[in-house]
C-alpha positions as CSV (number, residue, x, y, z in Angstrom):
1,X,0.0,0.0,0.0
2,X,1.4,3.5,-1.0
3,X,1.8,5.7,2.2
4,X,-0.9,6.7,3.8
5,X,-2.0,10.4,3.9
6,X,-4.2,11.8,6.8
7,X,-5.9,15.1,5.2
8,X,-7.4,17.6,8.0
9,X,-9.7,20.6,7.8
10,X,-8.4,23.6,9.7
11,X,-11.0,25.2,11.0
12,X,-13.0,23.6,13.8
13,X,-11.0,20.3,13.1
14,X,-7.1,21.4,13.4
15,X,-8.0,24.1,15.8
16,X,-10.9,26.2,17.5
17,X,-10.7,29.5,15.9
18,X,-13.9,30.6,16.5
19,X,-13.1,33.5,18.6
20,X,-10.5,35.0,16.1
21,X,-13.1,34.9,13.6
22,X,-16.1,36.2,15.1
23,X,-13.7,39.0,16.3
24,X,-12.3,40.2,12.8
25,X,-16.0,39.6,11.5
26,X,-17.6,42.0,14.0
27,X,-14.2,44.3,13.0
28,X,-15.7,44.4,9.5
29,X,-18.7,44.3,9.7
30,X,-18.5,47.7,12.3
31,X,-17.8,49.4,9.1
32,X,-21.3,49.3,7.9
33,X,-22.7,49.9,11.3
34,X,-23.9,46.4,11.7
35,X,-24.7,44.8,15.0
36,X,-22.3,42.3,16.0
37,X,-22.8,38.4,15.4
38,X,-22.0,35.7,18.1
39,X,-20.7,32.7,18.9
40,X,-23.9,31.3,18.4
41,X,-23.9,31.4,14.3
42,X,-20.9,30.3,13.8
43,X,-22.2,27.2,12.3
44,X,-23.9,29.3,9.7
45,X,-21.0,31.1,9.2
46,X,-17.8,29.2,8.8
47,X,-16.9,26.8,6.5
48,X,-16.7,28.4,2.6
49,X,-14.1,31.0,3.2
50,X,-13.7,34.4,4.5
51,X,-15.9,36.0,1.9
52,X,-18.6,33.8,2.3
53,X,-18.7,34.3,6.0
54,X,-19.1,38.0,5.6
55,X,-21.5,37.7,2.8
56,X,-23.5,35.5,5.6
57,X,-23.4,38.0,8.3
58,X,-24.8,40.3,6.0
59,X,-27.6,38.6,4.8
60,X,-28.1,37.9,8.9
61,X,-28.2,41.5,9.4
62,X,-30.7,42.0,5.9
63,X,-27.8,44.5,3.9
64,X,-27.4,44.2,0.6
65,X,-24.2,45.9,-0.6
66,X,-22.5,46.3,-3.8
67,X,-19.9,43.7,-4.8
68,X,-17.1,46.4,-4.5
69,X,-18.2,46.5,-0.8
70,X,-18.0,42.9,-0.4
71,X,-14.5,43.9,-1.9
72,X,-13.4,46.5,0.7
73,X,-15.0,44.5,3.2
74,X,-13.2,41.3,2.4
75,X,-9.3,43.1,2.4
76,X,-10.5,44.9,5.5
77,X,-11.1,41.3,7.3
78,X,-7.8,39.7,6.0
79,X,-5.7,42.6,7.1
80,X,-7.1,42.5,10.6
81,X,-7.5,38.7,10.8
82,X,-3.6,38.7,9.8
83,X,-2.4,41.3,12.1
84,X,-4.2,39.4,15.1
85,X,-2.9,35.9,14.3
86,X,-2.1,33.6,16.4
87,X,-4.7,35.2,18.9
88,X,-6.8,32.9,20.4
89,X,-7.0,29.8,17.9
90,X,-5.3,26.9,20.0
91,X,-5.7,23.3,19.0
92,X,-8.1,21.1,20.3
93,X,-7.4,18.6,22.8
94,X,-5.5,15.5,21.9
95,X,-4.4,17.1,18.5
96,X,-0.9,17.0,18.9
97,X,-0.7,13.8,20.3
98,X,-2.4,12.5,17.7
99,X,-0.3,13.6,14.9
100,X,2.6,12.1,16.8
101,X,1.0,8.8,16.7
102,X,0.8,9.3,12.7
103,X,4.0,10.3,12.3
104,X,5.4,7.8,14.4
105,X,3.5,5.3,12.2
106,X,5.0,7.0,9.1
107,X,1.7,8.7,7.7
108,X,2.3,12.3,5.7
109,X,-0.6,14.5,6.9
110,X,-2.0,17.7,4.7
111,X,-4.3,20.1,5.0
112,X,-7.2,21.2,3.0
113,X,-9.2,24.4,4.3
114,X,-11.7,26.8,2.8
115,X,-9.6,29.2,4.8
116,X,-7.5,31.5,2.2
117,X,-4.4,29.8,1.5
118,X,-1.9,32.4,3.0
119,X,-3.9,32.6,5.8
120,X,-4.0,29.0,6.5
121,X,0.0,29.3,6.2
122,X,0.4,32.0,8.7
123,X,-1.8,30.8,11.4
124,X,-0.1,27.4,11.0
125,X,3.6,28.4,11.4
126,X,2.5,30.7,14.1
127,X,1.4,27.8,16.1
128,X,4.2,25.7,15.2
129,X,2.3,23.7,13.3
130,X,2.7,24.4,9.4
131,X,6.2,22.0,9.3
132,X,4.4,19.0,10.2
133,X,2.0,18.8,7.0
134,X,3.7,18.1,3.6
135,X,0.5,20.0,1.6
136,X,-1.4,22.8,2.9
137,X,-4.1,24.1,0.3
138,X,-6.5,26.6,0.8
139,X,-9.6,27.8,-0.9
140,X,-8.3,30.0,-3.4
141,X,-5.2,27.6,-4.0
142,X,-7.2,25.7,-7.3
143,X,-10.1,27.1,-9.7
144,X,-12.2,25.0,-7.3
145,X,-12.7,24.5,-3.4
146,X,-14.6,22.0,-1.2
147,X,-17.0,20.4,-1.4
148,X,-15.8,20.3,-5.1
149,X,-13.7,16.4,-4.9
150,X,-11.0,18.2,-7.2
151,X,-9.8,20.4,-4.2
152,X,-9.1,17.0,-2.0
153,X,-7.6,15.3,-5.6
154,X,-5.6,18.7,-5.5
155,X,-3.8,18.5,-2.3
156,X,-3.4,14.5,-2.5
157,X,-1.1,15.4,-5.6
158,X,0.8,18.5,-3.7
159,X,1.5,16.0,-0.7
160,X,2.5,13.2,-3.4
161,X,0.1,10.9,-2.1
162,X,-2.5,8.5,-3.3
163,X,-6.3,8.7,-3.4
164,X,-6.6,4.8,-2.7
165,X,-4.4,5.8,0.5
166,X,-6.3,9.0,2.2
167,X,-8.5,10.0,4.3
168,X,-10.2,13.0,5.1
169,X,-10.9,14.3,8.8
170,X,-13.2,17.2,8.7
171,X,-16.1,18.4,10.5
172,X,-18.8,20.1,8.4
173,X,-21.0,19.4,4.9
174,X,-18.2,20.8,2.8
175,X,-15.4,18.2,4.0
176,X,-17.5,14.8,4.5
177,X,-18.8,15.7,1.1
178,X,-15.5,16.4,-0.4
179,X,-14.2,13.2,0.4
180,X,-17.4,11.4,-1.0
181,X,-17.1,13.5,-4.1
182,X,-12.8,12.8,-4.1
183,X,-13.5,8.9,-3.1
184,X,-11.7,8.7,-0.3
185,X,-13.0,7.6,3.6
186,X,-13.7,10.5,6.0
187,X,-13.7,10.6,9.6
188,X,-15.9,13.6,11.4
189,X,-15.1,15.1,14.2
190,X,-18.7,16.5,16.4
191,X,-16.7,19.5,18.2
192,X,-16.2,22.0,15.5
193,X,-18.7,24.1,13.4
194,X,-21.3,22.1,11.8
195,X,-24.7,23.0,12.0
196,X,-26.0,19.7,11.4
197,X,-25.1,16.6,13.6
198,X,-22.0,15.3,11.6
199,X,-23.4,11.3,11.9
200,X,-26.1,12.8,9.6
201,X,-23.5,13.9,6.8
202,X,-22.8,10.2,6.1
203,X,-18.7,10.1,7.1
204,X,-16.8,6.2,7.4
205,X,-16.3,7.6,11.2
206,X,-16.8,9.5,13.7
207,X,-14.3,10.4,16.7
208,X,-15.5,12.4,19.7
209,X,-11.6,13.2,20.2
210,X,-8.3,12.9,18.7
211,X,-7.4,10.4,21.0
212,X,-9.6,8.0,18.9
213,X,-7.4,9.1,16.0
214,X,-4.9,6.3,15.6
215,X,-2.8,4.5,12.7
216,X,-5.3,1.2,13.3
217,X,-8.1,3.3,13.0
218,X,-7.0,5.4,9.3
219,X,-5.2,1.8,8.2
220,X,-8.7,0.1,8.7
221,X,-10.6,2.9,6.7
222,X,-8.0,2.3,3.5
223,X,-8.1,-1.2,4.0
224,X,-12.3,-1.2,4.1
225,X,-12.3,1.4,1.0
C-alpha cells in the first residue's frame, strides 16, 4: 500500500478558531454599522471561506451591498484577521498527540481548508504547526474548493500521495462531502462548526476526540475502502 495520507480541515477540526473569527467579522462588519454576530452562528457562518462568511453576516443583518463592498470589506477582514494571528485559535485537545501517533506510524498528513491559502499558512507556522503537514491548500489555491472532490484530488497530488491511500478528517458538509465527491473515507469530528449533527453527513467515522485518532483506526478505513 502506497503511504498513507491523513488530510485535516483547519477550522473547527485542526483548531478552534472561533473566537478569532467572530472578532475580525464583528471588525468588519463595524464598518457598515452592523450589530455584531456571536458565537452562536458560527455554524452558519464558517466553512466556505472568508468571503462567504461575511457575505452570511450580512444577509443575517438584511444588507445588501455592492460587490465592491463585499470587496473592501473582504481586504478589511484579511488585514485584521492577519495582524491578530495567532490570537486565540489553539488546538483542540489530543491534536498534537495525535499527529505524533501518525507520524510515528510513518503517515504524511496535509491540510485542505476553505480558509485563504496564506492565511492558512500563517496561522499554522504561528502555532508551530505548518512544518508537520507536507501539503497545505486553501480555498483560493485551485479554480475550485470544497465540497468540489478536485480540491481533495488537489492537495493529494501536492502532498505526493495517493487517493486509494487518504482520508479526510473534517467536520462540516463541505469536507465529509468532499471526500465522497474525491472517493476517499472521511472521519468527522462532532466539536467544530457544523450545524447539522456530523453522523447525519454520512462520514466512514466519527471520533469524539483525537485520541480515537490512531494509525489502526486510518489503516482500517484504506483497507475497508
Amino acid at each position: 500500500m502506497p503511504r498513507p495520507l491523513v488530510i485535516f480541515d483547519l477550522d473547527g477540526t485542526l483548531l478552534d478558531t472561533a473566537p478569532d473569527l467572530m472578532t475580525s467579522l464583528n471588525h468588519t462588519i463595524g464598518r457598515l454599522g452592523l450589530a455584531p454576530v456571536h458565537y452562536d452562528d458560527i455554524t452558519s457562518l464558517v466553512g466556505a471561506g472568508a468571503r462567504a462568511m461575511i457575505v452570511r453576516a450580512l444577509e443575517m443583518r438584511d444588507t445588501i451591498v455592492h460587490e465592491s463592498e463585499i470587496d473592501r470589506l473582504f481586504a478589511r477582514f484579511i488585514e485584521f484577521y492577519s495582524g491578530s494571528m495567532p490570537g486565540a485559535s489553539t488546538p483542540y485537545p489530543g491534536l498534537l498527540d495525535a499527529l505524533d501517533r501518525l507520524e510515528a506510524a510513518g503517515m504524511a498528513m496535509a491540510v485542505c481548508t476553505n480558509k485563504t491559502e496564506s492565511l492558512a499558512r500563517r496561522l499554522l507556522d504561528l502555532l508551530g504547526l505548518a512544518k508537520r503537514f507536507c501539503a497545505i491548500t486553501g480555498g483560493d489555491t485551485f479554480p475550485v474548493r470544497k465540497p468540489h472532490g478536485d480540491h481533495i484530488r488537489g492537495t493529494i497530488d501536492m502532498a505526493l500521495g495517493c487517493s486509494t491511500a487518504a482520508v479526510m478528517v473534517g467536520d462540516s458538509v463541505n469536507d465529509i462531502h468532499a471526500a465522497q465527491n474525491a472517493g476517499i473515507p472521511s472521519i468527522a469530528v462532532p466539536f467544530g462548526y457544523s450545524d447539522v449533527a456530523v453522523e447525519h453527513l454520512g462520514p466512514n467515522r466519527v471520533i469524539g476526540h483525537y485520541d480515537e485518532l490512531t494509525p489502526d483506526l486510518v489503516n482500517g478505513l484504506l483497507v475497508r475502502a
